[in-house]
C-alpha positions in Angstrom: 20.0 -18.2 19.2 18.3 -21.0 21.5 19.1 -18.3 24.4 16.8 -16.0 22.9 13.8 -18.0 23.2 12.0 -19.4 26.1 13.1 -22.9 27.4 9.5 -24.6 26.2 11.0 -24.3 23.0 11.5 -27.4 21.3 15.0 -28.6 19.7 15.3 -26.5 16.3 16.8 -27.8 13.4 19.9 -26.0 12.1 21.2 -24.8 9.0 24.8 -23.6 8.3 26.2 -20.1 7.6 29.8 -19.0 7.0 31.3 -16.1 9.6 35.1 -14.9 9.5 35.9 -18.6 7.4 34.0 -20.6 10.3 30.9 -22.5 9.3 28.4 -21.8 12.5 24.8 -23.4 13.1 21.5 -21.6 12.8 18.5 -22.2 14.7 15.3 -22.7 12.1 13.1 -23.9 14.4 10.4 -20.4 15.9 8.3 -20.9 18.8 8.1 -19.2 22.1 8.5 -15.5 24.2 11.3 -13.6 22.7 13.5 -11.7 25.5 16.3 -10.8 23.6 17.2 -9.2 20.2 17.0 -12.3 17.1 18.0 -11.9 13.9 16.5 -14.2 10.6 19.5 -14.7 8.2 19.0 -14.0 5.0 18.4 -16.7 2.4 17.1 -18.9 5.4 14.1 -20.6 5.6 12.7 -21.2 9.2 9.7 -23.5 10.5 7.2 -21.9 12.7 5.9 -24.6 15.1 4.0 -22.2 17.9 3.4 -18.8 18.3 6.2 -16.7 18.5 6.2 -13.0 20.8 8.4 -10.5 20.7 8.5 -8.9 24.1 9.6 -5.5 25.1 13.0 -4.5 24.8 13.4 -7.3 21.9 13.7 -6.6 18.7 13.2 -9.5 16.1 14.9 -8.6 12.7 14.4 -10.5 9.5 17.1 -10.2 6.3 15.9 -10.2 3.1 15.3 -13.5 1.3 14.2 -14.8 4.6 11.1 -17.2 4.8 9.1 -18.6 7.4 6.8 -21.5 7.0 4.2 -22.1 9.7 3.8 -26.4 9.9 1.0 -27.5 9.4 0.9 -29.2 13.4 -2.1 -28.4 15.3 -0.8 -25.6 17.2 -2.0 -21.7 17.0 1.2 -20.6 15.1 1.5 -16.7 14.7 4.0 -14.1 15.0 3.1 -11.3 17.4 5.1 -8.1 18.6 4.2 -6.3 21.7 4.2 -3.1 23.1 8.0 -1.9 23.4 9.4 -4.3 21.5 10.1 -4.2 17.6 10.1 -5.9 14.1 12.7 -5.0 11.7 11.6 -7.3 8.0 13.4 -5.1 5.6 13.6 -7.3 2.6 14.1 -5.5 -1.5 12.4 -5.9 -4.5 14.6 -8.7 -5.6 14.8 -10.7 -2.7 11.4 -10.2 -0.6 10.6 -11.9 2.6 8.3 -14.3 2.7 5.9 -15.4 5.2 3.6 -18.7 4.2 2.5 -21.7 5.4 3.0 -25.3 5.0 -0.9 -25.9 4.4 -1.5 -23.9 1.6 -4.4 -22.7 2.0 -6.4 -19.9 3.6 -6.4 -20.0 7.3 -3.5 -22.3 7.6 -1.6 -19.6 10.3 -2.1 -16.8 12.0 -0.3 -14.2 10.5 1.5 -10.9 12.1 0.6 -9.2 14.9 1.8 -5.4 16.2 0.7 -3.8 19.2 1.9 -0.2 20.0 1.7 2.5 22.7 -1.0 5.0 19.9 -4.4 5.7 20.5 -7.6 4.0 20.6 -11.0 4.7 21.2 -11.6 1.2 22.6 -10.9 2.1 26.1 -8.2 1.0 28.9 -7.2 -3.3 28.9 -8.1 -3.4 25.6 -6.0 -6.5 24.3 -5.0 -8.3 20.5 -7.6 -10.5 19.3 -4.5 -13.3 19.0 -2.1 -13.8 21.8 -4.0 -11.5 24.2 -1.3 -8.9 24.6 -1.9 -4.8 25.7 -2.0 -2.7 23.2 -2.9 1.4 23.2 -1.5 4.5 24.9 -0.7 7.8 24.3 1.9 8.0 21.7 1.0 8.4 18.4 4.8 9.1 17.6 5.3 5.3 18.7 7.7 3.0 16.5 7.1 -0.5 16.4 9.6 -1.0 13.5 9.9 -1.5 9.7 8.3 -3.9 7.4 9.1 -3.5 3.8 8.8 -6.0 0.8 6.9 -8.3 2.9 4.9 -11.1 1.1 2.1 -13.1 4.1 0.4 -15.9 2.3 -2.6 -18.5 3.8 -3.3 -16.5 6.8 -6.7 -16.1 8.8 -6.4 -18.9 11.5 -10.2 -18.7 13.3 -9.8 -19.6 17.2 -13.1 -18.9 17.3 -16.5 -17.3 15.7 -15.1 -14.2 17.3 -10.9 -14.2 17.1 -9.5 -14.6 13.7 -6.5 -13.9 11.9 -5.6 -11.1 10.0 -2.7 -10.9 7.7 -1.6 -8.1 9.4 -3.2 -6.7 12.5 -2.1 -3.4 13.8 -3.3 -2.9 17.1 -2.5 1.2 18.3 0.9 1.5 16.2 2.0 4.4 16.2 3.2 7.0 12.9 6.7 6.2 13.9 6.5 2.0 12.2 7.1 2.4 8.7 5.2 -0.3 6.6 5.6 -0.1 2.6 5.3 -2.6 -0.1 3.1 -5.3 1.2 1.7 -8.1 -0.7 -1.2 -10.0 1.8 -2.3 -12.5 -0.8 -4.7 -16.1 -0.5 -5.8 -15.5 3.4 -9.2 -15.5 5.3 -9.9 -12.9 7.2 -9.3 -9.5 6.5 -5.9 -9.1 4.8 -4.5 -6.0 6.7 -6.7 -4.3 9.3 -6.1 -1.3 11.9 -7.5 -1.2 15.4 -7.0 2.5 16.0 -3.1 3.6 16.0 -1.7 6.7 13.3 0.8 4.1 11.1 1.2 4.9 8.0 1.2 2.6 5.2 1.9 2.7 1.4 2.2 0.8 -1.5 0.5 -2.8 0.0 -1.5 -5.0 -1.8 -4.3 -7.1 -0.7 -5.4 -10.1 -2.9 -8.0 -12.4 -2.5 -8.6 -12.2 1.2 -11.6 -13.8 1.9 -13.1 -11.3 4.3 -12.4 -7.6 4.1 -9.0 -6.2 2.0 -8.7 -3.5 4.3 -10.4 -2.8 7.4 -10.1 -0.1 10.3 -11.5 0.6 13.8 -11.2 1.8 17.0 -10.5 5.8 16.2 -8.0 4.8 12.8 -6.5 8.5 11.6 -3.2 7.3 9.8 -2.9 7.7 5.8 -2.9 4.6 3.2 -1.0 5.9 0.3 -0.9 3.4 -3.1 -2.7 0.5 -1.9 -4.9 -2.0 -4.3 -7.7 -4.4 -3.0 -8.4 -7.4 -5.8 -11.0 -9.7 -5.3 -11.4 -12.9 -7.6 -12.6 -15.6 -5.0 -16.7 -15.6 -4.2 -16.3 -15.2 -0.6 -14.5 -12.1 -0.9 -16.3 -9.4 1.2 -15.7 -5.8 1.0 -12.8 -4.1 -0.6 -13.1 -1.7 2.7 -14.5 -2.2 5.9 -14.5 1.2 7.5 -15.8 2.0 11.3 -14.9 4.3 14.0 -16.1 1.9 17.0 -19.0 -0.7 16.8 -19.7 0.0 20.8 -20.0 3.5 20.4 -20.2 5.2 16.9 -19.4 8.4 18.9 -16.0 7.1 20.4 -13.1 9.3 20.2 -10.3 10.0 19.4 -12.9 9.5 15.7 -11.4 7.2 13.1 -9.9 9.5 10.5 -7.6 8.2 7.5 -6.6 9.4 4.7 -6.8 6.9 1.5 -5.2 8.2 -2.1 -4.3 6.7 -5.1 -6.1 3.7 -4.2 -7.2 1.0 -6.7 -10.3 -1.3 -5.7 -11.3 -4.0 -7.8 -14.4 -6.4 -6.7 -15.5 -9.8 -7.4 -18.7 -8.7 -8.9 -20.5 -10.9 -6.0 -24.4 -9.9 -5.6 -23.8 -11.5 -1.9 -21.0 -9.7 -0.9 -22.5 -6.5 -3.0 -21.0 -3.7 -0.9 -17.1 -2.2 -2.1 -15.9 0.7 0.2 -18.3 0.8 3.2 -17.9 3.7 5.4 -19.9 3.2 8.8 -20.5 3.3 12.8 -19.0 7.0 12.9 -16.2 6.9 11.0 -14.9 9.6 8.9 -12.7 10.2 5.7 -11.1 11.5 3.1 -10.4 9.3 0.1 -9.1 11.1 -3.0 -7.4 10.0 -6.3 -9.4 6.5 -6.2 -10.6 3.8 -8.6 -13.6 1.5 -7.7 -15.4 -0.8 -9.4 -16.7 -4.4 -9.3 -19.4 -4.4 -6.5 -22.6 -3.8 -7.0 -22.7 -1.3 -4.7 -18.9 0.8 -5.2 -19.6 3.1 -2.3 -22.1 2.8 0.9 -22.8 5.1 3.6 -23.7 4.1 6.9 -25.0 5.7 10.5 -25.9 9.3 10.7 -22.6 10.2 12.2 -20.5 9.0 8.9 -22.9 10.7 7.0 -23.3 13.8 8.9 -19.3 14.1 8.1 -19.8 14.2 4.4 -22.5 16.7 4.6 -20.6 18.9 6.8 -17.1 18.4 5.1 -15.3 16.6 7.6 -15.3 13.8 5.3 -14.6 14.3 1.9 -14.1 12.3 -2.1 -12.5 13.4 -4.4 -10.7 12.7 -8.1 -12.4 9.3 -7.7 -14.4 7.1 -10.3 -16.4 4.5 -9.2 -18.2 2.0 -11.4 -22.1 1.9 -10.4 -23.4 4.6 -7.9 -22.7 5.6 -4.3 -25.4 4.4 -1.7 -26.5 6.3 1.4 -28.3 3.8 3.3 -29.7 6.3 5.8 -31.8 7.7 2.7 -30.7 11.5 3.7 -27.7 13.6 3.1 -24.5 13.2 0.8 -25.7 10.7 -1.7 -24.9 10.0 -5.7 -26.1 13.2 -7.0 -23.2 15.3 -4.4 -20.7 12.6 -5.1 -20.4 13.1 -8.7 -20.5 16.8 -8.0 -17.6 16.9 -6.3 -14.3 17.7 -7.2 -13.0 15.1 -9.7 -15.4 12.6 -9.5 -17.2 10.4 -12.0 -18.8 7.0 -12.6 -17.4 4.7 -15.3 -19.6 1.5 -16.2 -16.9 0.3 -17.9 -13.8 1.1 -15.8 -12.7 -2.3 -15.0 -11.3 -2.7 -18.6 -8.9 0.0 -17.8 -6.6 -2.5 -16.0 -3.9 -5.2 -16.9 -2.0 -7.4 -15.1 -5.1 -7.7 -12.8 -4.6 -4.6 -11.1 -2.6 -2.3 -13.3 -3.9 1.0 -14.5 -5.1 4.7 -13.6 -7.5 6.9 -15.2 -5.8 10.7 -15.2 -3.8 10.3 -11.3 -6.4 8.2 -9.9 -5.1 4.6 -8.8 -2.4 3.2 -7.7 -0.3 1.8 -10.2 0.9 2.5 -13.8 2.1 0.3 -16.6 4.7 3.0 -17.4 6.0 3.0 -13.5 4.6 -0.4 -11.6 5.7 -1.1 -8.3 3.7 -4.0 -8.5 6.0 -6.4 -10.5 8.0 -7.4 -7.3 4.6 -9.3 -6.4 4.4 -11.4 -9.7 
């Protein structure tokens, strides 16, 4: 495997695994530029001791069972896949793959990085906060892999004021990446955030990120089926950080998901008082939601967002929230439309509705049910 990886790489360690009778070593040492296809074994665990980048045509794939543990050594350790190359993490239910960190505790590593050849509305060089690699294109078909039954602990490394770590960052990845059954959990930073792209995502989980749970930007239009946001740590900022381009609120292509069955669940923190906030031009449609712990559930920001509520470009529906909807431009869709739109209610008391933390719908809004929880896998 020590072919694979660029010659600054230091001496790995090595493990054993059995092929055709024949005991053969395994490199469990990470660090460096990827230049040909690597494969993780499964039931191995491997040190990360530098950044790690996957370049184009590589592709790095990781067996169930695997896990990697970032050391704790002074360097900016990260995993990052660029344009044209791939990641393959397929682990199951019973045998996830694990990403953590020696230091455990949020911000210890840098977490995973994609950057694909979909749009963005950030313009031409744009490049990944971490690593400084391309990202953006044409292609919204673009396929930058798999990730499924993924667990990424203690991320959120801060370079800087202005370059941190997200769990996951998807920089322009493209509809073609499949990424299901996440679990970003104990980070800093924003636990999985989108930088324009179409990827899909479903069933993910963010807990106790101490920035945003989600967060999109830069023209955004995939769909985010089954995801929950839990908050139970102070500094826990919003359960969704929602913007089309903080440059230009007008940038296109516009940021445009789609979010159902979604369950949000604040920290009931008067500083960090906002839940979903919708701003700087983006627009959506969020159906078949739960909200509650904030202060304020739902804000509105800039007239552009708002302008896309009131002329139906942006829509919710068959969601309860637990206090009232906020427009803070003062005119337009505001509490008053909300609740008379289709499905939609407030519950003071809806965050008794759940177990197991996060467990529980009202009718089909949420994400997950007691009698059917594809949750367990992350307990």
């Amino acid at each position: 495997m020590s072919a694979f990886i660029a010659a600054s790489m230091i001496a790995s360690l090595a493990s054993c695994e059995k092929e055709n009778g024949k005991e053969t070593e395994i490199d469990t040492e990470l660090g460096g530029r990827v230049t040909e296809n690597m494969t993780l074994v499964s039931g191995t665990t491997y040190e990360l001791v530098s950044s790690l980048q996957v370049v184009a045509p590589a592709t790095l794939t990781i067996e169930p069972g695997v896990t990697v543990v970032s050391q704790d050594n002074g360097e900016i350790n990260y995993i990052l896949i660029e344009q044209g190359a791939k990641i393959i993490a397929e682990g199951t239910e019973d045998s996830p793959i694990v990403m953590t960190a020696e230091k455990k505790s949020a911000g210890a590593w840098g977490g995973l990085h994609i950057c694909g050849n979909a749009h963005t509305n950030a313009g031409e060089g744009t490049m990944s906060e971490i690593g400084g690699a391309p990202y953006g294109g044409s292609n919204d078909a673009d396929n930058s892999g798999s990730l499924k039954y993924l667990r990424i602990e203690y991320s959120g490394l801060a370079l800087d004021s202005e370059h941190e770590a997200n769990g996951i960052s998807l920089y322009g990845v493209g509809n073609g990446t499949e990424i299901s059954y996440i679990h970003v959990v104990d980070g800093s930073d924003d636990g999985i955030e989108f930088f324009g792209g179409s990827v899909n995502i479903d069933h993910c989980i963010v807990e106790n990120c101490t920035d945003d749970s989600f967060d999109w930007t830069e023209g955004w239009n995939g769909t985010a089926e089954y995801i929950i946001a839990y908050q139970s740590v102070a500094e826990c900022d919003c359960l969704m950080e929602c913007d089309n381009n903080g440059d230009n609120n007008d940038a296109a292509p516009v940021a445009h998901p789609t979010i159902r069955y979604a369950t949000f669940i604040g920290n009931n923190s008067t500083d960090n008082k906002r839940g979903l906030r919708f701003r700087e031009g983006t627009f959506v449609n969020l159906e078949y939601a739960l909200v509650c712990g904030k202060p304020s559930p739902v804000t509105l920001e800039t007239p552009q967002t708002v302008a896309s509520f009131d002329n139906g470009e942006s829509s919710i529906r068959n969601t309860v929230i637990a206090g009232e909807l906020v427009n803070e431009e003062g005119t337009g869709f505001d509490n008053a439309a909300f609740l008379a739109g289709e499905g939609n209610s407030a519950d003071a008391d809806l965050a008794s509705k759940f177990s197991n933390k996060f467990v529980g719908k009202v009718g089909q809004s949420g994400a997950a049910d007691s009698s059917d929880d594809w949750t367990a896998w992350t307990r």
